[in-house]
DONUNU-856705 format. One line per 10 residues: for each residue x, y, z of N, C-alpha, C. Coordinates in nm, 2 decimals, padded with zeros to 4 digits. Example, Ala and Ser with C-alpha at 12.3 -4.5 7.8 and 13.67 -1.06 7.14 Angstrom:
BEGIN
01.32:-00.57:00.78:01.23:-00.45:00.78:01.32:-00.33:00.78  01.28:-00.22:00.71:01.37:-00.11:00.71:01.29:00.00:00.79 $
//
This chain:
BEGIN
03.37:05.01:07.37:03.42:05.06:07.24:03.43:04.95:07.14  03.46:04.87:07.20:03.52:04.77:07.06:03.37:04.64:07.06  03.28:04.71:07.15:03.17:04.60:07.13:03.07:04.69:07.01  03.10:04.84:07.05:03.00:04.90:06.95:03.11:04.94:06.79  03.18:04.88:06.79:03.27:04.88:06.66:03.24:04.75:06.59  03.24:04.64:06.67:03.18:04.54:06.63:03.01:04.55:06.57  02.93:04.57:06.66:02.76:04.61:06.63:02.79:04.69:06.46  02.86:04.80:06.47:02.84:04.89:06.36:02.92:04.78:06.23  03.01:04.72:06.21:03.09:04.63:06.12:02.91:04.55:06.07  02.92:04.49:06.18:02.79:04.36:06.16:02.66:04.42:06.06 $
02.66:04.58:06.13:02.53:04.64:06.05:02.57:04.70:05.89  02.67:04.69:05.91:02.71:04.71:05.74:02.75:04.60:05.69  02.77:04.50:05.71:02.78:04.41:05.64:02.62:04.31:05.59  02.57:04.35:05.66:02.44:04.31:05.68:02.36:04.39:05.58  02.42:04.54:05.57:02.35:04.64:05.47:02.39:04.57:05.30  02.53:04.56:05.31:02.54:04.55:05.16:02.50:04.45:05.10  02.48:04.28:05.21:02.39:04.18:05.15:02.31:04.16:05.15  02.22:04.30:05.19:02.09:04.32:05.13:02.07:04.36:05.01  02.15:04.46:04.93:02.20:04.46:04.79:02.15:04.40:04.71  02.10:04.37:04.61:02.10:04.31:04.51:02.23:04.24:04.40 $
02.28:04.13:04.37:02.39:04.12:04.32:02.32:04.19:04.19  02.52:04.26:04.14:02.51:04.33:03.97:02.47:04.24:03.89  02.40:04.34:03.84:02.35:04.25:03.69:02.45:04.19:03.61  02.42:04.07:03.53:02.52:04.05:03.45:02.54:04.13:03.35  02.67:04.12:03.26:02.68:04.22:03.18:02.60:04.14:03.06  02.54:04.27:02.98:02.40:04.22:02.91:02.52:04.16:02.75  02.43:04.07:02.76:02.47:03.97:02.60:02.48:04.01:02.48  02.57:04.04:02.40:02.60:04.09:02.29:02.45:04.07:02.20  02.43:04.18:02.13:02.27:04.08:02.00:02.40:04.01:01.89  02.26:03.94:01.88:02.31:03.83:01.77:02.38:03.94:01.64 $
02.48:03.89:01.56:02.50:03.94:01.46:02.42:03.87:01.35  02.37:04.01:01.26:02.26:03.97:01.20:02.33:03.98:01.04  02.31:03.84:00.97:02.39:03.78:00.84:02.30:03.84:00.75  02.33:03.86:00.64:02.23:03.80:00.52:02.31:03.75:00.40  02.29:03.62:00.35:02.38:03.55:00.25:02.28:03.60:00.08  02.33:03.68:00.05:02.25:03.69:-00.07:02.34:03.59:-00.22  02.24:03.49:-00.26:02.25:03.39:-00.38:02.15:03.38:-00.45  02.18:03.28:-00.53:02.06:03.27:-00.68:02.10:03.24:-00.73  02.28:03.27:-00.85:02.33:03.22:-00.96:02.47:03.21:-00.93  02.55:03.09:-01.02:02.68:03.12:-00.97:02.71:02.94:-01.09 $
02.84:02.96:-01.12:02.88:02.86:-01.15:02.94:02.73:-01.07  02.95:02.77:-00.91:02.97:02.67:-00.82:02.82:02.61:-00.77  02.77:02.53:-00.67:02.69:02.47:-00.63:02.63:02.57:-00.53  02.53:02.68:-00.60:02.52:02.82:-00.40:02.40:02.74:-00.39  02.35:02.66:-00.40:02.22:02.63:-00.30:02.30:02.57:-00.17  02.35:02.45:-00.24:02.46:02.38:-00.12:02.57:02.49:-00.01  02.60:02.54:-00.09:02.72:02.64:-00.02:02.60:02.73:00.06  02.50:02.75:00.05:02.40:02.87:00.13:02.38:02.77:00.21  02.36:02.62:00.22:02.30:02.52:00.35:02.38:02.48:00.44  02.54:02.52:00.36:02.63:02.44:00.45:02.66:02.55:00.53 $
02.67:02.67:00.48:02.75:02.79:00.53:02.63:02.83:00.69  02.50:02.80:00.71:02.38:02.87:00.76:02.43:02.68:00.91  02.44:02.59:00.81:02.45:02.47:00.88:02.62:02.48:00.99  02.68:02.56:00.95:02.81:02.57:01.05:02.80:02.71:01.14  02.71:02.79:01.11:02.68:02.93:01.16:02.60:02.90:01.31  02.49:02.78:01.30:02.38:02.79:01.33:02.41:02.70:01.48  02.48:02.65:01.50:02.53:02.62:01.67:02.62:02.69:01.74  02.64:02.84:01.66:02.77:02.92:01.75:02.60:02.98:01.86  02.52:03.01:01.78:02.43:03.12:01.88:02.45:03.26:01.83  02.57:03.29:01.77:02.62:03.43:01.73:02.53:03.45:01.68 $
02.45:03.44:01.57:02.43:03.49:01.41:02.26:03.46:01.43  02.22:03.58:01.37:02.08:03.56:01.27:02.09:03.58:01.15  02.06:03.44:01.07:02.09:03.43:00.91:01.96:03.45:00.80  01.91:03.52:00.74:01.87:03.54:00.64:01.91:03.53:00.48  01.83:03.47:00.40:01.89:03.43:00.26:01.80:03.53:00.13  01.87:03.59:00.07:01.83:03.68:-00.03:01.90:03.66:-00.17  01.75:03.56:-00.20:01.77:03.50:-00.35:01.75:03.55:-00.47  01.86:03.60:-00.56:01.82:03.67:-00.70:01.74:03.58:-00.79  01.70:03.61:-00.89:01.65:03.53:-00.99:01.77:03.46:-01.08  01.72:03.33:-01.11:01.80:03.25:-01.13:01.87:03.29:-01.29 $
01.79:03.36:-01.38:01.85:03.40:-01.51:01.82:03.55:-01.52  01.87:03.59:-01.64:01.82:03.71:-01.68:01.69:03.73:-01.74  01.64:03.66:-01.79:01.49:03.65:-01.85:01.39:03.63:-01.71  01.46:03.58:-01.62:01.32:03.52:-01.48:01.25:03.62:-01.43  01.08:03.60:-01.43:01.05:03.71:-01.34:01.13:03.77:-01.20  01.09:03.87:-01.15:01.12:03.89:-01.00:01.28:04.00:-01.00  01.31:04.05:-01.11:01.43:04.17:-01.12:01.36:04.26:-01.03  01.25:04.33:-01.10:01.18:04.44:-01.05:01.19:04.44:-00.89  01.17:04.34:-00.85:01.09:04.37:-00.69:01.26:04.30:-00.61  01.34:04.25:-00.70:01.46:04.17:-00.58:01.51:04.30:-00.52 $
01.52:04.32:-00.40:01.59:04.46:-00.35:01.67:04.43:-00.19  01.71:04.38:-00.21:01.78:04.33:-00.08:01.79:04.44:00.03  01.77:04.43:00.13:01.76:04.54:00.25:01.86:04.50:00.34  02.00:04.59:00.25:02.12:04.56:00.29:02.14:04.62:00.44  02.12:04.72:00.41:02.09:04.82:00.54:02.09:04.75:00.71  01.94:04.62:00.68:01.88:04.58:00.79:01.98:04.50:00.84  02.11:04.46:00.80:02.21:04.37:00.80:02.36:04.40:00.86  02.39:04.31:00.96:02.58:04.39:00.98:02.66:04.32:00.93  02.65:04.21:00.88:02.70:04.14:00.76:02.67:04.13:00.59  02.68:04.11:00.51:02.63:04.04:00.40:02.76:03.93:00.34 $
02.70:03.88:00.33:02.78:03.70:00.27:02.76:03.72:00.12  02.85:03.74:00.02:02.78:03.72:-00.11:02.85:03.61:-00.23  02.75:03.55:-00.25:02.80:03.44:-00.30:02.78:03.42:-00.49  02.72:03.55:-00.50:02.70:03.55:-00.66:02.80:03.50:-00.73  02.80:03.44:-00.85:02.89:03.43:-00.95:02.85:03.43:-01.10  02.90:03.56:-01.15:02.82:03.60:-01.28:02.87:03.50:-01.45  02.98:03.44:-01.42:03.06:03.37:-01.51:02.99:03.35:-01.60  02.92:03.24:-01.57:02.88:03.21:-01.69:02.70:03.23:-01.72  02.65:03.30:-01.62:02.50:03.34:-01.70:02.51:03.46:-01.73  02.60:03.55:-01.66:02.62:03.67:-01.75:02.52:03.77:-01.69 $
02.51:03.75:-01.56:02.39:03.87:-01.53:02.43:03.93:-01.41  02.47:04.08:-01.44:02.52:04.20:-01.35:02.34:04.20:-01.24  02.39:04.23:-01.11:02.29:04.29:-01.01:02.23:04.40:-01.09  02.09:04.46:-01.07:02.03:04.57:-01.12:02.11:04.66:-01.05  02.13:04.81:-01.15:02.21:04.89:-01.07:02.18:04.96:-00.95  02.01:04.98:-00.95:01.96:05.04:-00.78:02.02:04.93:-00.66  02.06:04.81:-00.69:02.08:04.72:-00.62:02.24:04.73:-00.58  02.29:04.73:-00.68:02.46:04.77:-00.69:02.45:04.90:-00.61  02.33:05.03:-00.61:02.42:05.11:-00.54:02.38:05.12:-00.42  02.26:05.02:-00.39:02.25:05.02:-00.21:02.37:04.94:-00.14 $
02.41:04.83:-00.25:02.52:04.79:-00.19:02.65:04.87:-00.17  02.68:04.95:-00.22:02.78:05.05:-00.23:02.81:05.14:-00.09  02.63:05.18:-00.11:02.63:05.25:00.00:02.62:05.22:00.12  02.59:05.05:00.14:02.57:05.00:00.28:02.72:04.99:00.32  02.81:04.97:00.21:02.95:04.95:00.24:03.02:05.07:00.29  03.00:05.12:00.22:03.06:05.28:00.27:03.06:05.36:00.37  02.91:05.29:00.40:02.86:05.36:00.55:02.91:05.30:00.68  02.93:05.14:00.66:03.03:05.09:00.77:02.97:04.91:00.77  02.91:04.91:00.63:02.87:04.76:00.65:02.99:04.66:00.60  02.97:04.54:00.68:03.06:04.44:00.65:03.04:04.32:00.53 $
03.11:04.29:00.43:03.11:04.17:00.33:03.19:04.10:00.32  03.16:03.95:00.33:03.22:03.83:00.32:03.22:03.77:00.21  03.36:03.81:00.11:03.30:03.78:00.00:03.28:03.58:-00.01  03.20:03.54:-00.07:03.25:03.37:-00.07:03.30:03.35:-00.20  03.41:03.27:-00.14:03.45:03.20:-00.29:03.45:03.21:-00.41  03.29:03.17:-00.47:03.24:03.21:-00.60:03.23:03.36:-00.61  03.18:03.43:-00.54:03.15:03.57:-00.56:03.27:03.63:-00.52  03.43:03.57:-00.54:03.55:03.63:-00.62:03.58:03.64:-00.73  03.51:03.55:-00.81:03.50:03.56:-00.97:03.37:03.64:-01.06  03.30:03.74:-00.96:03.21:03.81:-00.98:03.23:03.97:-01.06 $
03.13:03.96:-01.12:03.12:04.10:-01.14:03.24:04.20:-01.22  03.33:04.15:-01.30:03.41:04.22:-01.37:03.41:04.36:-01.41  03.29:04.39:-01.46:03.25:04.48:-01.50:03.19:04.60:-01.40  03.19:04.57:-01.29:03.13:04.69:-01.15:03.27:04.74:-01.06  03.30:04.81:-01.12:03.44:04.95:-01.12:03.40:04.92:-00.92  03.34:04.97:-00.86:03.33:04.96:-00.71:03.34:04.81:-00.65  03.28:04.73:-00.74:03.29:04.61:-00.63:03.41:04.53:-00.66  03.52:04.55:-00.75:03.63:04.53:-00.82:03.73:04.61:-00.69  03.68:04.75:-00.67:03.78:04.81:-00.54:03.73:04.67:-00.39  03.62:04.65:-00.35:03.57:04.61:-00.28:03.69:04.46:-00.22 $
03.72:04.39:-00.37:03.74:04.30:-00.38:03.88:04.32:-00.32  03.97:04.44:-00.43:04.07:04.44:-00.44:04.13:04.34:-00.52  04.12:04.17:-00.53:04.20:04.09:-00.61:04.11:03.97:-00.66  04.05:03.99:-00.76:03.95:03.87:-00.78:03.99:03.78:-00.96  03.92:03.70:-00.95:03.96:03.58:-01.06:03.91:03.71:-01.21  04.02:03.76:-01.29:04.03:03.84:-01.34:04.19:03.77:-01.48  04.17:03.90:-01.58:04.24:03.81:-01.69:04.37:03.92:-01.68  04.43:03.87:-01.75:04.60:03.90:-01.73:04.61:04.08:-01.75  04.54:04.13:-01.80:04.57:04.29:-01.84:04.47:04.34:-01.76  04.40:04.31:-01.66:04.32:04.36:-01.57:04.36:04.45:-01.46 $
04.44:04.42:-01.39:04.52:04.51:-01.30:04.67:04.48:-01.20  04.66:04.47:-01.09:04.77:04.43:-01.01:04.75:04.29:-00.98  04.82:04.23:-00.98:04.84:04.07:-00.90:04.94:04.07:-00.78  04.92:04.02:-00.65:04.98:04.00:-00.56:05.09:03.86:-00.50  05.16:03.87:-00.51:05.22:03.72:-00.43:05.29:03.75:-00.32  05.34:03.66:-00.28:05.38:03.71:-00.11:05.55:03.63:-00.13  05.61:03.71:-00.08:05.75:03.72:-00.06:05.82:03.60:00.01  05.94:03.49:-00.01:06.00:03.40:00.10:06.01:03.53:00.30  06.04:03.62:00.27:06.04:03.69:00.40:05.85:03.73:00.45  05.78:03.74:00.38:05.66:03.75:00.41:05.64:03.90:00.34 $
05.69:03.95:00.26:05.61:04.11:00.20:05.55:04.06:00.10  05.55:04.15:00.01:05.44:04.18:-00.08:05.50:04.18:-00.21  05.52:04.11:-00.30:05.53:04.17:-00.48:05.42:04.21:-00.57  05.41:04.31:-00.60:05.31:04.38:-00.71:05.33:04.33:-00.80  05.25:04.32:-00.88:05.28:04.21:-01.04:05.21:04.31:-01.11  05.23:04.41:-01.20:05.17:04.49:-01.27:05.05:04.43:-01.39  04.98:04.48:-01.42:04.90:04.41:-01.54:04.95:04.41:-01.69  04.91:04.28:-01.72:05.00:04.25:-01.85:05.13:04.11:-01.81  05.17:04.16:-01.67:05.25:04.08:-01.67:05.25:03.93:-01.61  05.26:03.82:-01.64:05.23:03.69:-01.55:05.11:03.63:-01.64 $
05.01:03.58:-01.55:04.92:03.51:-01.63:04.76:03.58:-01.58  04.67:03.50:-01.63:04.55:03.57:-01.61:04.53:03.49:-01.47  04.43:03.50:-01.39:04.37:03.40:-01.29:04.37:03.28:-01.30  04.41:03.15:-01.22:04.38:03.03:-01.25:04.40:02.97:-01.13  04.41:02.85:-01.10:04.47:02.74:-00.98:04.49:02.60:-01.03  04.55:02.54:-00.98:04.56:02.42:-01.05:04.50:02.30:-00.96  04.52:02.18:-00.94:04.40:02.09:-00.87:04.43:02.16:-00.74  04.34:02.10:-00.70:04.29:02.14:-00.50:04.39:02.03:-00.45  04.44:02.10:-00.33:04.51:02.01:-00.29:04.54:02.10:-00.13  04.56:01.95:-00.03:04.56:02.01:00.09:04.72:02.11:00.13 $
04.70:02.20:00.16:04.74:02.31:00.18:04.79:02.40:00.32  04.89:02.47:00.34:04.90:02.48:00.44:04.91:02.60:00.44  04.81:02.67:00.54:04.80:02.82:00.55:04.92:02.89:00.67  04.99:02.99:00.60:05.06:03.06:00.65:05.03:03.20:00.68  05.01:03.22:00.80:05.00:03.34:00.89:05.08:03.49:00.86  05.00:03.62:00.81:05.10:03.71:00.78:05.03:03.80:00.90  05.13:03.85:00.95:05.05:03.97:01.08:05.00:03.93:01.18  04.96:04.02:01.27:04.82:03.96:01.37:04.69:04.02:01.39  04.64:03.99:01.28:04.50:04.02:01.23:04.39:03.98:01.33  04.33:04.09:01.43:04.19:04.00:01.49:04.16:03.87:01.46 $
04.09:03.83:01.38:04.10:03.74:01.33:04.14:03.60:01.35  04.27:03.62:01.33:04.36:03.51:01.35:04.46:03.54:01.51  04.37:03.61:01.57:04.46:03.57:01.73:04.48:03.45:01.81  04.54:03.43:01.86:04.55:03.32:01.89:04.57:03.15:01.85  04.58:03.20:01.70:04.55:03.06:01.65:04.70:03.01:01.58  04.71:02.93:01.54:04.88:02.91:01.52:04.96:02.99:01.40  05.07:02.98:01.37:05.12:03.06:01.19:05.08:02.96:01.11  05.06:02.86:01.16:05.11:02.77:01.03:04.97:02.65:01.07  04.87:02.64:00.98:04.75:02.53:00.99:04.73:02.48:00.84  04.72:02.35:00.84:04.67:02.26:00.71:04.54:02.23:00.68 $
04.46:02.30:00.54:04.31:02.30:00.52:04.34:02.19:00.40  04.24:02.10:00.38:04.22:02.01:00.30:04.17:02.08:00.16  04.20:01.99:00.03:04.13:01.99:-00.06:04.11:02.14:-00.16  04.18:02.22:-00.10:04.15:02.38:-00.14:04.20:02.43:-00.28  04.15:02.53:-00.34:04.23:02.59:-00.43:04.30:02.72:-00.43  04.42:02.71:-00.45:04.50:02.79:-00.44:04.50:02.89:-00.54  04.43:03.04:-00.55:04.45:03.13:-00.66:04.58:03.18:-00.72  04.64:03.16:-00.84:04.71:03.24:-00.86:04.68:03.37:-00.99  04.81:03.48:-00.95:04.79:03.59:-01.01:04.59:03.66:-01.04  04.57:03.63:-00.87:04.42:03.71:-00.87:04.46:03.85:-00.91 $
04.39:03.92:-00.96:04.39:04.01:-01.03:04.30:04.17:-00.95  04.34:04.32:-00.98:04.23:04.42:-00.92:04.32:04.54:-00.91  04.27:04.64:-00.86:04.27:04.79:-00.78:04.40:04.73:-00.70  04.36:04.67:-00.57:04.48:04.62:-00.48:04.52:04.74:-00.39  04.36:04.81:-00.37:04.38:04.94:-00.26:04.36:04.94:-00.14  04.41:04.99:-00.03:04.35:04.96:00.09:04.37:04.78:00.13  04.42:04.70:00.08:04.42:04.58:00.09:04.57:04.57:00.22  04.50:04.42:00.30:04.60:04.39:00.38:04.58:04.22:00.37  04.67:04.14:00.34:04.69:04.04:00.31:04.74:03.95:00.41  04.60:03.85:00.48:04.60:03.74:00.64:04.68:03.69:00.64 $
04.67:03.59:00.51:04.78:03.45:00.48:04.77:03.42:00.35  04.88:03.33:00.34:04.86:03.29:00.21:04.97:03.11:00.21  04.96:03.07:00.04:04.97:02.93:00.04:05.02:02.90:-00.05  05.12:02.77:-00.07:05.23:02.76:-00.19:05.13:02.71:-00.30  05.17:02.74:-00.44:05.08:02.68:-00.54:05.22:02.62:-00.65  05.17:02.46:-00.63:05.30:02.39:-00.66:05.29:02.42:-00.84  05.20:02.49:-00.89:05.19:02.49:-01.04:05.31:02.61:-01.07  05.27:02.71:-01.03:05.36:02.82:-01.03:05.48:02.81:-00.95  05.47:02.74:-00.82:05.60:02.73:-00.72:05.61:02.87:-00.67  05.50:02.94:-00.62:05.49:03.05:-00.55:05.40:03.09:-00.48 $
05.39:03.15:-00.38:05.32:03.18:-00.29:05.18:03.29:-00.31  05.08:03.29:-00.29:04.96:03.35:-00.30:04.86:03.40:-00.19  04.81:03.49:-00.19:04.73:03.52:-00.10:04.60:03.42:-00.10  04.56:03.35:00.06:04.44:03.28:00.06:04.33:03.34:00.12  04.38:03.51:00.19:04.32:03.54:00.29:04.33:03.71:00.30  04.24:03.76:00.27:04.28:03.93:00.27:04.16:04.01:00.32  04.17:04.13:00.35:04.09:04.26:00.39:04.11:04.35:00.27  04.03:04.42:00.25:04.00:04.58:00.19:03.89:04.65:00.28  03.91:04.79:00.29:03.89:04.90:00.35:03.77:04.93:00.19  03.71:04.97:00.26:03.57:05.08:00.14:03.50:05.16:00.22 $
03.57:05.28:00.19:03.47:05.37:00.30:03.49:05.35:00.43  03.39:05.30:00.50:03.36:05.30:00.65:03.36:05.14:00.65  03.34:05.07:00.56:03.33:04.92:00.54:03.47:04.86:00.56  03.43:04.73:00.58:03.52:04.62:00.59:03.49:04.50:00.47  03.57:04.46:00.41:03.53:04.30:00.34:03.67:04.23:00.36  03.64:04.15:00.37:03.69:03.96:00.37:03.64:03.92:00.29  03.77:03.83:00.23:03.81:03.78:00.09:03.89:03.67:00.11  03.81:03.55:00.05:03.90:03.40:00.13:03.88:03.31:00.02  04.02:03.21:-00.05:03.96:03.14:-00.15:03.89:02.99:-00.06  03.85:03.02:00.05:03.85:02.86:00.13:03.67:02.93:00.05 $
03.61:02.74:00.07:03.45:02.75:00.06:03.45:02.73:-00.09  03.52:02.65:-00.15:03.47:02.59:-00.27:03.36:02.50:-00.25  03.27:02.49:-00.33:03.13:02.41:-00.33:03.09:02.35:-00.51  03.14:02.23:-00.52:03.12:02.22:-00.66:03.00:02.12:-00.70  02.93:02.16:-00.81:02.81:02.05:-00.83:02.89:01.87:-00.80  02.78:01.82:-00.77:02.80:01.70:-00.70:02.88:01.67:-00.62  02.91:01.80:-00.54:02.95:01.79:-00.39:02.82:01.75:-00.28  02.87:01.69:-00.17:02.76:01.68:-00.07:02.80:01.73:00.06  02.91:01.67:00.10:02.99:01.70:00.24:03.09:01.75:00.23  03.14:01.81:00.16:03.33:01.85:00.12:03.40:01.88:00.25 $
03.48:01.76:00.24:03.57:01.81:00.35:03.61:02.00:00.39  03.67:01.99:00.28:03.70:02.14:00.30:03.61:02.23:00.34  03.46:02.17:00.35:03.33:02.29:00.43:03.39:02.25:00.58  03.46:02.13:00.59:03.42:02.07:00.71:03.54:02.09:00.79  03.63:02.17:00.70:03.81:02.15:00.81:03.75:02.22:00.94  03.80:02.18:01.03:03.80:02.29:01.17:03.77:02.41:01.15  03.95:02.43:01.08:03.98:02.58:01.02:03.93:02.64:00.95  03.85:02.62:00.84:03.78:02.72:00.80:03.66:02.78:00.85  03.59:02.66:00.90:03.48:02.69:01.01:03.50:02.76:01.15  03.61:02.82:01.17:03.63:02.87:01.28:03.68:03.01:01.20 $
03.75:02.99:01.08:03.81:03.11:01.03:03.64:03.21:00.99  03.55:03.13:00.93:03.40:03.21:00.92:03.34:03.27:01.04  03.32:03.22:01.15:03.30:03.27:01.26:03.35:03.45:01.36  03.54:03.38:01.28:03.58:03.50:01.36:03.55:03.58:01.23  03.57:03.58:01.15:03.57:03.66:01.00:03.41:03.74:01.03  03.34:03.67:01.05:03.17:03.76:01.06:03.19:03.85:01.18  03.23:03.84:01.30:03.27:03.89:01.43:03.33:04.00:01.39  03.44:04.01:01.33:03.55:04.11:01.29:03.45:04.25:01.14  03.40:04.17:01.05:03.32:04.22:00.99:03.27:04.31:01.04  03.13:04.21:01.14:03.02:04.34:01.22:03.10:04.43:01.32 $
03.18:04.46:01.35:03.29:04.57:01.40:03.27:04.47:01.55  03.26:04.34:01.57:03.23:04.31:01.69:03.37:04.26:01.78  03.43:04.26:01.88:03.50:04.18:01.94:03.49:04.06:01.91  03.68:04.00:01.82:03.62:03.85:01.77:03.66:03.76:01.94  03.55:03.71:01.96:03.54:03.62:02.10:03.53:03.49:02.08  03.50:03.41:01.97:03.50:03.29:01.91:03.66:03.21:01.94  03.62:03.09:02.06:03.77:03.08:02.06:03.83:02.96:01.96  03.95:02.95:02.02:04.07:02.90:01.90:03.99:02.73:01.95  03.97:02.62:01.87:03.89:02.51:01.95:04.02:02.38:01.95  04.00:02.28:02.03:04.08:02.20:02.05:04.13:02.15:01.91 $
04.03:02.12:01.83:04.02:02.02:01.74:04.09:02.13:01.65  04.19:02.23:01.63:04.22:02.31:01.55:04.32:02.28:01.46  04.37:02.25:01.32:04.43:02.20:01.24:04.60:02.23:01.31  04.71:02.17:01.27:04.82:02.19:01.27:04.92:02.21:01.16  05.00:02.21:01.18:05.10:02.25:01.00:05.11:02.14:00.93  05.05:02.03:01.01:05.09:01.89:00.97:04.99:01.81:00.92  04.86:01.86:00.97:04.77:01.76:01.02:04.65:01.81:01.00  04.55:01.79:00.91:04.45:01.81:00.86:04.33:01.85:00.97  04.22:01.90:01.01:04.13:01.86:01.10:04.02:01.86:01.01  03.89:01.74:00.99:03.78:01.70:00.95:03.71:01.70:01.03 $
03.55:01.76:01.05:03.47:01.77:01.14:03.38:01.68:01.08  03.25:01.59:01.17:03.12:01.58:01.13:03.08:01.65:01.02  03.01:01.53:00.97:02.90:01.60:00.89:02.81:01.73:00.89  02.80:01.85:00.82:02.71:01.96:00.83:02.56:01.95:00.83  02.48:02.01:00.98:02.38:01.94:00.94:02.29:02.10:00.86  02.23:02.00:00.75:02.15:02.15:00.63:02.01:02.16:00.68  01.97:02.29:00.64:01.82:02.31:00.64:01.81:02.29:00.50  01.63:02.25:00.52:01.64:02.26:00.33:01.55:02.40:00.34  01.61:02.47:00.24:01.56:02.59:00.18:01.47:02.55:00.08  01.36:02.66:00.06:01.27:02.69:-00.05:01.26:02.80:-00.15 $
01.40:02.79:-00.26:01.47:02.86:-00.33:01.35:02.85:-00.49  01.38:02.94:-00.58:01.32:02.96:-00.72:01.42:02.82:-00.76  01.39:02.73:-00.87:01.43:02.68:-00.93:01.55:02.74:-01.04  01.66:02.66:-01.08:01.75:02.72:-01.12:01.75:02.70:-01.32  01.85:02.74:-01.34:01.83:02.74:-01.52:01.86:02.60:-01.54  01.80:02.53:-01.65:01.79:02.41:-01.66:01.91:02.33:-01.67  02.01:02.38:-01.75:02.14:02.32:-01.71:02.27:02.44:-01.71  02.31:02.36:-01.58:02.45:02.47:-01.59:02.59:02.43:-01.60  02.62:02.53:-01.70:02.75:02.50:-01.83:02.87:02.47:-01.70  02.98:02.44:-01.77:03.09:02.41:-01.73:03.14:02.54:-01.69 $
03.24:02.53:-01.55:03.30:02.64:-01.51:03.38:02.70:-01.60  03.38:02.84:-01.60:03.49:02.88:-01.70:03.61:02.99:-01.59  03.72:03.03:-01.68:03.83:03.03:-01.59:03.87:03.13:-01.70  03.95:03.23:-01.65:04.02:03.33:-01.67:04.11:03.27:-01.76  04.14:03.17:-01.77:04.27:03.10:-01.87:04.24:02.97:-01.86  04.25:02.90:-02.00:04.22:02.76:-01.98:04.28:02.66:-01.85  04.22:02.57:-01.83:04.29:02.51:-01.71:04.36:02.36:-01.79  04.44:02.31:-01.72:04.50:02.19:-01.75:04.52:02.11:-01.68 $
//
């Protein structure tokens, strides 16, 4: 009995490592970017090489670049049509300031509708002080570099809530110098799991009294602005439709910049990563890295290494940044 209990044990064990082992579980697809630039009063050629140059050793991401025409007179309006659609991200880095040129409206309303439908946008930086004039991408924003009778302004509370600042009241948009800064943690945002409340980004600018709609908005972190001596949002969400956008003042890129620290803190470069993840509706799996800033202590990475792109030439010279309110 117990010899043919044995025989039968042996023959099934023997059966199931004949088995094939399970497959692994199959690999997420790449999330597929598109950074659409061309004009802006910050430096977007650089900001599109650096941003593609810190993307491009996660493995996550397939990056594509979708370049407007550099002015409003330039050939190529007719045929620019970005195929927002093909995309689970879009990065937008426009900034209309100072050449004064709205997207074509068939263009504005593919973007509308890629958003609505469940597409994700990262706004950058410059392409916070975008577009005044486009009623939807002003909701999109929720709080962008905007002038004092424009809409709601937000600041963040000593206990961590929320003050509404009505329009009219306070000042228009502005920041005063960049200076390293210490991001404070509101909530527990995908996003930011795991990572500390309290990390120091170099060199940044601190928005105050951003301006908007202020609907649907949920506010990441934010950061003291020693001009005002109050606290600001550095870090926010808005809801549109079925969409998601991310809105971050990190990613300043200014002419005769080359390496800016601030491309290069840990933290921000880690904060892009999970931010695109979270965008494309994906599990953010990007982990928190050794080298990750502290409340105290700045983290500077290597150099970014750039591709060089083959962009339209840009307008011969570009004017000084301009600003919601004089700066001082």
């Amino acid at each position: 009995m117990k010899l043919r209990l044995l025989c039968g044990l042996l023959l099934l064990s023997l059966a199931f490592a004949a088995q094939p082992p399970p497959a692994p579980a199959p690999a997420q697809p790449l999330v597929r970017v598109l950074i659409v630039d061309g004009y802006s009063n910050h430096d977007w050629r650089l900001t599109t090489q650096l941003i593609r140059g810190i993307l491009a050793p996660t493995g996550l991401f397939s990056v594509d670049v979708s370049t407007a025409p550099p002015t409003r007179n330039a050939p190529g309006w007719d045929a620019w049509r970005p195929r927002f659609s093909d995309y689970d991200v879009v990065i937008q880095t426009c900034n209309d300031l100072d050449v004064g040129i709205p997207w074509p409206r068939p263009v504005q309303e593919d973007f509308e509708k890629y958003v609505r439908n469940g597409g994700g946008v990262y706004v950058w930086h410059a392409g916070n002080n975008a577009f005044e004039s486009w009623p939807a991408y002003n909701e999109m924003l929720g709080l962008g570099w905007r002038k004092r009778e424009f809409g709601w302004a937000v600041s963040v509370n000593s206990d961590g809530t929320l003050n509404r600042i009505p329009a009219g009241m306070g000042q228009a948009t502005g920041h005063g110098n960049r200076v390293d800064t210490v991001v404070h943690r509101l909530g527990d945002h995908p996003i930011h799991a795991g990572l500390p409340r309290e990390w120091k980004t170099p060199d940044i600018e601190v928005y105050y009294y951003a301006r908007g709609p202020a609907e649907n908005l949920e506010v990441l972190s934010y950061g003291h602005d020693p001009r005002t001596q109050l606290d600001w949002p550095l870090e926010w969400t808005v809801s549109y439709g079925k969409g998601r956008v991310y809105t971050s003042t990190f990613g300043h890129v200014w002419r005769g910049d080359t390496q800016p620290e601030r491309m290069r803190c840990a933290g921000v470069q880690t904060m892009l990563v999970r931010a695109l993840q979270w965008l494309a509706g994906r599990t953010v799996t990007w982990p928190v890295p050794a080298d990750f800033p502290s409340a105290d202590k700045v983290s500077v990475r290597v150099e970014i290494p750039l591709q060089i792109l083959t962009v339209p030439p840009s307008s011969p010279a570009e004017p000084a940044a301009k600003t919601a309110e004089p700066k001082t």
